[in-house]
C-alpha positions in Angstrom: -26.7 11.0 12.7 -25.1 10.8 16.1 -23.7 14.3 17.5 -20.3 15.0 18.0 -18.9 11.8 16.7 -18.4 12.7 12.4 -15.4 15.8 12.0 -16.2 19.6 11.2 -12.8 20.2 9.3 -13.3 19.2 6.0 -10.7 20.7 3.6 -9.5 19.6 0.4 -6.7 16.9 0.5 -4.3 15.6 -2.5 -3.8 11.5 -2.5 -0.6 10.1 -3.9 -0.4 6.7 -5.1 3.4 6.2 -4.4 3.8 3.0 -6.6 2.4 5.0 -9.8 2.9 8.7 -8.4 -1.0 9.3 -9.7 -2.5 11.9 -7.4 -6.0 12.9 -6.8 -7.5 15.8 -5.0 -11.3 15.3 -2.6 -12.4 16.5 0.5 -11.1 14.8 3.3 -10.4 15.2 7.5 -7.4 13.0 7.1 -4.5 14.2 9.2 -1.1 15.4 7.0 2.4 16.1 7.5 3.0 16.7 4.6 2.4 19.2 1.7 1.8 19.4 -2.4 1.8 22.1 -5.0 -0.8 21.2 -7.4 -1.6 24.3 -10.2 0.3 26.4 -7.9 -2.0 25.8 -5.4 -0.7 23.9 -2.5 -3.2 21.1 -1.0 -2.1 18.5 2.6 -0.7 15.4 1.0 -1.7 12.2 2.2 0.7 9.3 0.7 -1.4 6.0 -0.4 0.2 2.6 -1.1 -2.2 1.0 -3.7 -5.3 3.2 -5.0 -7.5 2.2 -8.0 -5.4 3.3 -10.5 -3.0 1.0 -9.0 -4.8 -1.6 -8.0 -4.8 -5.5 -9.5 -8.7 -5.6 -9.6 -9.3 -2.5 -11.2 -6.5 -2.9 -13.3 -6.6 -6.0 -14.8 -2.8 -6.1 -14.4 -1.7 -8.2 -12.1 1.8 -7.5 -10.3 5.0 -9.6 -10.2 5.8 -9.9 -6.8 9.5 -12.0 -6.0 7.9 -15.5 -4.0 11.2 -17.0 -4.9 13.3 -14.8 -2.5 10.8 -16.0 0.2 10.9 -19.7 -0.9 14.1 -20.1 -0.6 14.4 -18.1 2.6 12.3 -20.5 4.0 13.8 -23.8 2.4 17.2 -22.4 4.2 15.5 -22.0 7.5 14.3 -25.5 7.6 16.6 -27.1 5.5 18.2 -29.4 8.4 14.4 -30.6 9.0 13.9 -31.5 5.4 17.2 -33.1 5.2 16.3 -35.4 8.6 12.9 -36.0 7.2 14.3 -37.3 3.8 17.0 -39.7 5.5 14.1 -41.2 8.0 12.0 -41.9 4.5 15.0 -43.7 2.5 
């Protein structure tokens, strides 16, 4: 391995999946704000959006996520086009 590139502070660091509040404690150099009291010990925290016990593929559940909110958004924004484009058709 290279020198001077890979970090020397390894400590221990506490993940939290925010969407299922699951956390998880491994070595890490990750920097934290943040802080945890796990077992009355208190770990860095480092706040994940998806982790495996979260996650579609690992899960086999997949999530509902709202497309029609962007659909329509979109059909608003361009709804004068659609309208000129149906009118040149008929």
């Amino acid at each position: 391995m290279k020198k001077g590139i890979h970090p020397e502070k390894y400590r221990l660091v506490a993940f939290k999946d925010m969407s299922n509040d699951n956390v998880f404690i491994t070595k890490s150099a990750a920097n934290t704000k943040e802080t945890i009291e796990i077992d009355g010990v208190e770990y860095p925290l480092y706040k994940l959006e998806i982790s495996n016990t979260s996650h579609p593929f690992y899960t086999g559940k997949m999530k509902f996520v709202d497309t029609a909110g962007r659909v329509d958004k979109f059909r608003n924004r361009y709804k004068d086009h659609f309208e000129r484009k149906n009118q040149k058709k008929a």
